[in-house]
N, C-alpha and C positions, 0 to 999 in steps of 0.2 A: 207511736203516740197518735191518740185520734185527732182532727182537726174539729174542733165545736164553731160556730157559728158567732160567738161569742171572741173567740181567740182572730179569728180571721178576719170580722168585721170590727174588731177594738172599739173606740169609743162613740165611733159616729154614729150606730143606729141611736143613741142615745139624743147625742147631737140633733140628730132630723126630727128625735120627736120633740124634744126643745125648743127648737125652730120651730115645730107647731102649733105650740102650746104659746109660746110668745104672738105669734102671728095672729090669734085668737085673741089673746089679751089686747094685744094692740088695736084691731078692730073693733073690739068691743068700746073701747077709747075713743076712737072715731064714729064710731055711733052713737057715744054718748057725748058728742063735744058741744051739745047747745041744751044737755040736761043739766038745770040749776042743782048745784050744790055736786055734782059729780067728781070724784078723785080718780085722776088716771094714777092707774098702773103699769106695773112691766115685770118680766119674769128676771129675776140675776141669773143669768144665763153661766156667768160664770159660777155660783153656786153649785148650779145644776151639774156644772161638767166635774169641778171638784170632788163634788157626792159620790157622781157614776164612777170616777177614775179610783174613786178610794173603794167605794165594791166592787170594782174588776180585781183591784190588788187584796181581796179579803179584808180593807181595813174597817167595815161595817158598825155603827153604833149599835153596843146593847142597851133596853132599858134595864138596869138591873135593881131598879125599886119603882115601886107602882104609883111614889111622888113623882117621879122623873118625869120629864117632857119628850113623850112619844116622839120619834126621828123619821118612824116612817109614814108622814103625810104623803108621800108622793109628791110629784112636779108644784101641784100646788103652794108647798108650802113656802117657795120661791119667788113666790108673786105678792110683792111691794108697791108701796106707793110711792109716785116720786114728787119729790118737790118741784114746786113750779117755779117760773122765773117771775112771772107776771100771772098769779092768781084773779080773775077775772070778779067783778063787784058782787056776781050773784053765787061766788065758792066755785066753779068748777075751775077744774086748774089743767082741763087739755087746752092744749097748743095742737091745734089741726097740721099748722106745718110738717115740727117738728114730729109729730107723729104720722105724717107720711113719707117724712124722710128714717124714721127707724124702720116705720110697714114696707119700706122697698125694701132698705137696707137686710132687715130679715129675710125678705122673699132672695135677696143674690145668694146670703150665705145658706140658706135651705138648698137651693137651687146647686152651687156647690157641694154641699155635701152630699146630693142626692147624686151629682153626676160620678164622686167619688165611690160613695158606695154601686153605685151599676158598673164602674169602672170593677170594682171588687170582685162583683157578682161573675162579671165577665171572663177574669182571671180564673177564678175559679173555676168555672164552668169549662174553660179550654183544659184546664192542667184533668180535671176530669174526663176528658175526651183524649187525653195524652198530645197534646198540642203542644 
């Protein structure tokens, strides 16, 4: 049985581009924290991984009528607005902190799965050299 890229690397390429795609949103948050009327977002990361883990296993939405709500937006369709604790007088509702405490927060767990998957890559690459 062949080895795919896909079976060997499981679900974390997915993970790191989530990680990315959050990391973005997040900044984008932080650039917009003194624009009047601005709503931070964020990606449900857990969504994301849900989705990926159920098309690794085939369990894939079909739309099977053309009312139906297309499934496949892509990462996008992941990115929510979050409620604020203290929405500020002119509508924007980031929180600079807190959202440099999720923008690290994301950057460790990216940073781990990136050392994971090179850990991967590494493995691979020796049993291919018969190591």
């Amino acid at each position: 049985m062949a080895i795919t890229f896909s079976s060997a690397l499981g679900i974390h390429e997915q993970a790191l581009q989530a990680r990315v795609q959050r990391a973005e949103v997040l900044a984008n948050n932080l650039a917009n924290a003194d624009t009047p009327g601005y709503k931070a977002r964020d990606v449900d990361f857990q969504a994301v991984m849900a989705r990926a883990q159920g098309e690794m296993q085939g369990l894939q939405m079909a739309r099977t009528h053309e009312g139906h709500l297309d499934t496949s937006m892509g990462g996008h369709a992941d990115v929510m607005y979050r409620n604020p604790d203290q929405p500020s007088i002119d509508g924007n509702t980031v929180d600079t902190q807190q959202e440099q405490t999720r923008f690290m927060r994301n950057a460790m767990d990216y940073q781990a799965s990136f050392q994971f998957l090179n850990s991967k890559f590494t493995g691979l690459a020796k049993a291919i050299r018969g190591e």
